[in-house]
VEXSE-798473 format. One record per residue: residue number from 1; z, x, y of N, C-alpha, C, O in turn. Coordinates in nm, 3 decimals, decimal comma, m for minus. Atoms other than C-alpha are relative to their C-alpha. Layout:
<sites>
<NUM <Z X Y> <Z X Y> <Z X Y> <Z X Y>>
...
</sites>
This chain:
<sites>
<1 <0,113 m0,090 0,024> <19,165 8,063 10,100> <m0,064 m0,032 m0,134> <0,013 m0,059 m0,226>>
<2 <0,060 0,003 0,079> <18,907 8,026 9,863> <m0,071 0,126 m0,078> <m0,116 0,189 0,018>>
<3 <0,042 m0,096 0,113> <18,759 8,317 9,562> <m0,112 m0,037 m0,060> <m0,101 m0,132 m0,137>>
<4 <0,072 0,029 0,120> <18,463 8,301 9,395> <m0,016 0,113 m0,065> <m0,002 0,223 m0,012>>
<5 <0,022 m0,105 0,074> <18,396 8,500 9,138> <m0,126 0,005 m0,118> <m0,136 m0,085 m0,202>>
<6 <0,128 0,058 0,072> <18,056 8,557 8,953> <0,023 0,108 m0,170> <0,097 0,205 m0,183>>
<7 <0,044 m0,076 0,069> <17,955 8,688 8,623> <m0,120 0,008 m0,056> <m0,209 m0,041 0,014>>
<8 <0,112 0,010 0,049> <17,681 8,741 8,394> <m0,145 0,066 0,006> <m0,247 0,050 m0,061>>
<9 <0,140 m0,062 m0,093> <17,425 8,935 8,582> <m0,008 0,161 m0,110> <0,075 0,203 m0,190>>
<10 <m0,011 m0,073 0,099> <17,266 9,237 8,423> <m0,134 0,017 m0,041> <m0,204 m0,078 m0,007>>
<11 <0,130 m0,063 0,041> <16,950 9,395 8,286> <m0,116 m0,074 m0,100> <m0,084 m0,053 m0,217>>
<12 <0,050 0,066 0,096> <16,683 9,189 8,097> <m0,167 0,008 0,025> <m0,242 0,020 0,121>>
<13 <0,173 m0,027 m0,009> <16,331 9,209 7,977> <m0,090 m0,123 0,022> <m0,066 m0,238 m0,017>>
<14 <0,083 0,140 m0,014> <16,032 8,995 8,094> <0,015 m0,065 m0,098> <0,035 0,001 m0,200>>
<15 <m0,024 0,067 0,095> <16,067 8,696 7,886> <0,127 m0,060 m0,053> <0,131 m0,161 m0,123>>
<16 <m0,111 0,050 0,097> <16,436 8,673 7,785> <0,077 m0,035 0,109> <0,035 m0,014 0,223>>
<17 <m0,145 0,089 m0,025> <16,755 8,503 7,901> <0,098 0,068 0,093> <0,147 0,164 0,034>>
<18 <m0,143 0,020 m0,029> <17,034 8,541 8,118> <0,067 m0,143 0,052> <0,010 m0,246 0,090>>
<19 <m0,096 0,100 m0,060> <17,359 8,333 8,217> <0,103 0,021 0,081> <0,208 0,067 0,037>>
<20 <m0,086 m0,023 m0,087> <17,528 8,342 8,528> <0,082 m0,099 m0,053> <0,054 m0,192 m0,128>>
<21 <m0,056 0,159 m0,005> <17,867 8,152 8,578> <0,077 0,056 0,143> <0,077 0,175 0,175>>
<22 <m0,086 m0,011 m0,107> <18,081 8,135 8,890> <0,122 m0,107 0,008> <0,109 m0,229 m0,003>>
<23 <m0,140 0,043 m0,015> <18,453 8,048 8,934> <0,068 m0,029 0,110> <0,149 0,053 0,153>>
<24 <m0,115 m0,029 m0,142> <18,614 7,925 9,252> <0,173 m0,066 m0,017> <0,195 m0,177 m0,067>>
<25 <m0,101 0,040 0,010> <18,963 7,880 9,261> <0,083 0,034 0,173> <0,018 0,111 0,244>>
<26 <m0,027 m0,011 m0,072> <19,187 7,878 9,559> <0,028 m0,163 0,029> <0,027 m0,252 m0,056>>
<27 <m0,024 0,122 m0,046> <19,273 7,575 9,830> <m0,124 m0,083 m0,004> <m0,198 m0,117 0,088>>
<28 <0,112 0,148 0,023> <19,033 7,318 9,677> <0,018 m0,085 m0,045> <0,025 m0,093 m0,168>>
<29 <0,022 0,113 0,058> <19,050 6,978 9,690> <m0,130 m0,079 m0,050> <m0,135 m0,174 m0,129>>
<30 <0,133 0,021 0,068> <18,709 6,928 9,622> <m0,117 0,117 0,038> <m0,106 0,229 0,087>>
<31 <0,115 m0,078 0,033> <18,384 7,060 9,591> <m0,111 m0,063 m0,003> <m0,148 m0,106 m0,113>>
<32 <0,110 0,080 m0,041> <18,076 6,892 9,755> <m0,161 0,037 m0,064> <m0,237 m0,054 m0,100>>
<33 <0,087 m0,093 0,025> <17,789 7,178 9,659> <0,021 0,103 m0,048> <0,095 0,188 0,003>>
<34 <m0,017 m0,158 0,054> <17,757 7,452 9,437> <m0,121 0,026 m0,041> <m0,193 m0,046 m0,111>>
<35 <0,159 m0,037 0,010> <17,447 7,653 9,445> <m0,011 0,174 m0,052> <0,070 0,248 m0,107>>
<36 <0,041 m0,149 0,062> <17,321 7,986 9,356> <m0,116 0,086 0,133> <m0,236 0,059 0,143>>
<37 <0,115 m0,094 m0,076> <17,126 8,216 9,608> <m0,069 0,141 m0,061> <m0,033 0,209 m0,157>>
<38 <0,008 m0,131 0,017> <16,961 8,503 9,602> <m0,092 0,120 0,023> <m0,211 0,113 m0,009>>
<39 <0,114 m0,086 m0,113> <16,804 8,810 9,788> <m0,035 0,118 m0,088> <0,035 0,168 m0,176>>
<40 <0,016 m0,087 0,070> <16,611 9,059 9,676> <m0,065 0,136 0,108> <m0,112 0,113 0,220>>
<41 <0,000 m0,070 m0,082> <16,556 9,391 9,812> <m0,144 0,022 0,153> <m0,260 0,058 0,135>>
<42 <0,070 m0,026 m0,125> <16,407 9,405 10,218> <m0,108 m0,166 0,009> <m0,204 m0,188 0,082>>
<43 <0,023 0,155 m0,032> <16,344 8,990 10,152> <0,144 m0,083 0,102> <0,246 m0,034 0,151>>
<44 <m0,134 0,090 m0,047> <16,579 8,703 10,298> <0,066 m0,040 m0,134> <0,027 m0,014 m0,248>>
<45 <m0,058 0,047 0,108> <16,842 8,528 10,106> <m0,066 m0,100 m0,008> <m0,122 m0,132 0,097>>
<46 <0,068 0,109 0,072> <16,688 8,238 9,916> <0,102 m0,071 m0,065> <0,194 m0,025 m0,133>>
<47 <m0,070 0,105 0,139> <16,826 7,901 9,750> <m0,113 0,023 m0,139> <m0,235 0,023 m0,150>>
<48 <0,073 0,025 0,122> <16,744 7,916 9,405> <0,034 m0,127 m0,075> <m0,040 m0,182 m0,156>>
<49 <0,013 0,144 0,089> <16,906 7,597 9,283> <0,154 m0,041 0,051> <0,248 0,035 0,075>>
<50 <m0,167 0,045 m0,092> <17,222 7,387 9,433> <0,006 m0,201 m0,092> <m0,065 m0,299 m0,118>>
<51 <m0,055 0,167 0,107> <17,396 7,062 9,225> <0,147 m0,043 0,122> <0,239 0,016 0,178>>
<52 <m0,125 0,061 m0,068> <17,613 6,820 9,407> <0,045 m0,118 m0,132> <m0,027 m0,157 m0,224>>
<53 <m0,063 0,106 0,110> <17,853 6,564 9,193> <m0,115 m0,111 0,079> <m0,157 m0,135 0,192>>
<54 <0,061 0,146 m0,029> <17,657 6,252 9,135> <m0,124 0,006 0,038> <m0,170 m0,102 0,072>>
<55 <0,167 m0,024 m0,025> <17,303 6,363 9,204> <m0,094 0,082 m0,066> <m0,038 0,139 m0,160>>
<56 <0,095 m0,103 0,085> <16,993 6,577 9,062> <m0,009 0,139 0,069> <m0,012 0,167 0,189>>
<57 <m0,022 m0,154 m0,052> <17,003 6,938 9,087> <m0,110 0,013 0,091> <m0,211 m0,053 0,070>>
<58 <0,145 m0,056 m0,063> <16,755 7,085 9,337> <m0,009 0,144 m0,034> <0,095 0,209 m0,048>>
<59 <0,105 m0,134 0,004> <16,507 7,427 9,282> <m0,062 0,059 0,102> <m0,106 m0,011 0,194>>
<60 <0,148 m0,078 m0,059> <16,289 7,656 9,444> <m0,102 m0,020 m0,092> <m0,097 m0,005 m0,214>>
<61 <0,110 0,034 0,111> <15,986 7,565 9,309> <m0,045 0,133 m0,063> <m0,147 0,117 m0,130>>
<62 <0,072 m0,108 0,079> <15,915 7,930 9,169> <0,048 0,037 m0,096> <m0,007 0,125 m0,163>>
<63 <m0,081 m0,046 0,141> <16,260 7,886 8,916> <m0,030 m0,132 m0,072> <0,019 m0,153 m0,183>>
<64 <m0,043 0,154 0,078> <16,175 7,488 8,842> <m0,099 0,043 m0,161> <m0,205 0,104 m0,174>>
<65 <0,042 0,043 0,119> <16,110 7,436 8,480> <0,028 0,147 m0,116> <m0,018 0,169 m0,228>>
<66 <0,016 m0,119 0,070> <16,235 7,797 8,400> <0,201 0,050 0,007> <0,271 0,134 m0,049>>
<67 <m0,158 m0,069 m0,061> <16,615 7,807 8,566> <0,068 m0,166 m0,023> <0,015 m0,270 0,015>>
<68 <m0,073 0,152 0,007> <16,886 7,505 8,466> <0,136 0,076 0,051> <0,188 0,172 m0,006>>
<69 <m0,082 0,005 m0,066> <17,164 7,492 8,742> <0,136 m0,152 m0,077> <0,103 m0,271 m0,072>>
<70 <m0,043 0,049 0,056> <17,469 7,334 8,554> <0,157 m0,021 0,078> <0,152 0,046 0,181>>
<71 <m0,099 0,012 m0,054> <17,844 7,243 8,675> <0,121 m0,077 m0,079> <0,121 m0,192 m0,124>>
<72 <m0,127 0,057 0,116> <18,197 7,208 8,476> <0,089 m0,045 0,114> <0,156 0,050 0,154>>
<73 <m0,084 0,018 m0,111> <18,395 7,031 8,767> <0,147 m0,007 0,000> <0,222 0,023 0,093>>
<74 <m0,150 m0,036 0,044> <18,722 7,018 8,608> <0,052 0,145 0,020> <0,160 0,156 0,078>>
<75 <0,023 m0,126 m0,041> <18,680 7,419 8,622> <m0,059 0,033 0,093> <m0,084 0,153 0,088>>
<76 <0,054 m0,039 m0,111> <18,532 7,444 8,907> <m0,062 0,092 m0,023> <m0,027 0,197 0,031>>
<77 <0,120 m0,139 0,052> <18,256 7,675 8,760> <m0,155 m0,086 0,026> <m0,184 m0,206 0,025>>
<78 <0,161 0,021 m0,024> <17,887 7,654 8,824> <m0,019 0,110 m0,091> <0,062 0,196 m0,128>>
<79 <0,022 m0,078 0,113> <17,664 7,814 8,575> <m0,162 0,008 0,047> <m0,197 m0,094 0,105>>
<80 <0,127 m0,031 m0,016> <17,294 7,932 8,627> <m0,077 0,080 m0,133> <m0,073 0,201 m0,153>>
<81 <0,067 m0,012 0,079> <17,090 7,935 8,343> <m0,124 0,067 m0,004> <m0,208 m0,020 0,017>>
<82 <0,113 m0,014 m0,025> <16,788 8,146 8,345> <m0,057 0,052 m0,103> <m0,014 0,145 m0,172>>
<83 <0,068 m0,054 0,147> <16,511 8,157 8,076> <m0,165 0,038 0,048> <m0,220 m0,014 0,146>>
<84 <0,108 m0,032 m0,042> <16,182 8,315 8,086> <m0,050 0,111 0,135> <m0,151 0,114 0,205>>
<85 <0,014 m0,067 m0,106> <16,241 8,574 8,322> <m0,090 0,097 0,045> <m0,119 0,185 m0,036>>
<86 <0,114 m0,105 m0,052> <15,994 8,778 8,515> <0,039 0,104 0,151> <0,106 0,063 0,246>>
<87 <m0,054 m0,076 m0,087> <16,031 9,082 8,745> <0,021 m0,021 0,068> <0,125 0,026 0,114>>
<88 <m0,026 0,051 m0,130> <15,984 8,900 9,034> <0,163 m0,092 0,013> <0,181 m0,152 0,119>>
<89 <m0,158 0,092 0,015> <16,364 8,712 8,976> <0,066 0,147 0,030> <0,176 0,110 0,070>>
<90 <m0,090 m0,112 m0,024> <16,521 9,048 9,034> <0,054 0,003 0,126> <m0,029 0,019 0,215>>
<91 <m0,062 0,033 m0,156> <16,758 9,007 9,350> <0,148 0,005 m0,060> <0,172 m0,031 m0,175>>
<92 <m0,140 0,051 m0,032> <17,124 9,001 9,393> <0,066 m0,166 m0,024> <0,009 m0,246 0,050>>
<93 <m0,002 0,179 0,014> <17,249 8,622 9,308> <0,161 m0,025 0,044> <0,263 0,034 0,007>>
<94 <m0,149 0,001 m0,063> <17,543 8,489 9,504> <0,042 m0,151 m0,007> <m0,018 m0,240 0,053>>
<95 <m0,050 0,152 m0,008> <17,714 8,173 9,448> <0,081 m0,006 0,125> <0,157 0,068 0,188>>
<96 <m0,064 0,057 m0,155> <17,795 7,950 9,736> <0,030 m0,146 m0,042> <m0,057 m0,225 m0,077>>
<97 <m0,051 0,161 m0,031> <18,014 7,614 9,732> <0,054 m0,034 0,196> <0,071 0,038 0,294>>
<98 <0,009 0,101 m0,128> <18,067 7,367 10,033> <0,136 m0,065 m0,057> <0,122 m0,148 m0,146>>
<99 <m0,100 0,052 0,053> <18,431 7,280 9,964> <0,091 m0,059 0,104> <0,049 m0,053 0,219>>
<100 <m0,100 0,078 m0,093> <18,755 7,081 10,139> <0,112 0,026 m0,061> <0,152 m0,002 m0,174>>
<101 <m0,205 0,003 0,093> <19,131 7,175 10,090> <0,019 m0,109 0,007> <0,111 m0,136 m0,070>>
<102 <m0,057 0,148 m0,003> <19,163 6,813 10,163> <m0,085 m0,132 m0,015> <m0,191 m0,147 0,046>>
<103 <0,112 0,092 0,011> <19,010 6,509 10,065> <m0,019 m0,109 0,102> <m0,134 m0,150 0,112>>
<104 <m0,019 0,048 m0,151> <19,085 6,305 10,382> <0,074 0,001 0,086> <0,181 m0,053 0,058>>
<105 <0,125 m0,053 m0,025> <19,022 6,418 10,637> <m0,068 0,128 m0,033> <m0,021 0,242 m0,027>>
<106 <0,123 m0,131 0,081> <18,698 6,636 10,483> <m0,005 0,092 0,074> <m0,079 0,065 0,170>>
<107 <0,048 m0,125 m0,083> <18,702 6,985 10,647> <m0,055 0,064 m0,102> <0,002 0,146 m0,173>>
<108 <0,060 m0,140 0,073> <18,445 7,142 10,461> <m0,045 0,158 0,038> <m0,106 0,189 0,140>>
<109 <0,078 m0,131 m0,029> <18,347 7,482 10,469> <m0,081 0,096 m0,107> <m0,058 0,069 m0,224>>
<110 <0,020 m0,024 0,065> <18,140 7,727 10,326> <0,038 0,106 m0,052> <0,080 0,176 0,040>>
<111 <m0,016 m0,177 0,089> <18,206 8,073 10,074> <m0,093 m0,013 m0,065> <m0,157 m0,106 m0,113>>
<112 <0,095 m0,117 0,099> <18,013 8,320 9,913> <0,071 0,066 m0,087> <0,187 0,098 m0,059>>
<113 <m0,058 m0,103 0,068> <18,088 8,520 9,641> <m0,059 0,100 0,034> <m0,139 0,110 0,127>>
<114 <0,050 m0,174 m0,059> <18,024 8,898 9,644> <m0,130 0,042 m0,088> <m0,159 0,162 m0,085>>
<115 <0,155 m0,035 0,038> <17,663 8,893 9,445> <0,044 0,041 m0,110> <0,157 0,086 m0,127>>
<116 <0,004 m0,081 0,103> <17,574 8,996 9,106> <m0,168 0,072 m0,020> <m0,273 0,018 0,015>>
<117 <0,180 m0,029 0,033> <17,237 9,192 9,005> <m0,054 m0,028 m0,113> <m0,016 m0,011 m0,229>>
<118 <0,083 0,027 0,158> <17,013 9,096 8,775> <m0,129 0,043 0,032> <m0,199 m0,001 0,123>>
<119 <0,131 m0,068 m0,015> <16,723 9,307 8,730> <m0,078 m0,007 m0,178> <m0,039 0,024 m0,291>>
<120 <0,105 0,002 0,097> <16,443 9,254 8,501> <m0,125 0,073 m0,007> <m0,209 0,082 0,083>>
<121 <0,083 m0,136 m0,017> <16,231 9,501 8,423> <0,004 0,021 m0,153> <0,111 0,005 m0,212>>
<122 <0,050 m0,055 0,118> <16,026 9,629 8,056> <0,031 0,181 0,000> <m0,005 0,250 m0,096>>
</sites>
């Protein structure tokens, strides 16, 4: 079984900063994708930004140049950086990895963590 666990989430005014991070621990031999979602109330869930080892992070184009998706792989933590925030970012944010208890043969699957809120609002 796999855990994630988020933190960071939390109240902030147009303009300023937060920092998610998320922790998975459990049966993982690796860890293919780790991303960040996130829904906001009576929308769908949304990718907001997903990093695989060895490649360039991807965005929603409405966080690029404002949100840096980061990854400590030794810790198996993902981290979501967000600067410049505006009301519209207010949603629930749920980290999701794509992981394998085994490295061959790859059975990946996916988890969620259980959401954090981050609401922005003056």
């Amino acid at each position: 079984q796999v855990q994630l666990v988020e933190s960071g989430g939390g109240l902030a005014q147009p303009g300023e900063s937060l920092r998610l991070s998320c922790v998975a621990s459990g049966s993982i031999a690796t860890i293919y994708v780790m991303a960040w979602y996130r829904q906001a109330p009576g929308k769908q869930r949304e990718l907001v930004a997903s990093i695989t080892s060895g490649s360039s992070p991807n965005y929603a184009d409405s966080v690029k140049g404002r949100f840096t998706i980061s990854r400590d792989s030794a810790k198996n933590t993902v981290y979501l950086q967000m600067n410049s925030l505006k009301p519209e970012d207010t949603a629930v944010y749920y980290c999701n990895i794509v992981s394998s208890q085994t490295i061959f043969p790859p059975r990946p699957n996916t988890y969620w963590g259980q959401g954090t809120q981050v609401t922005v609002s003056s």
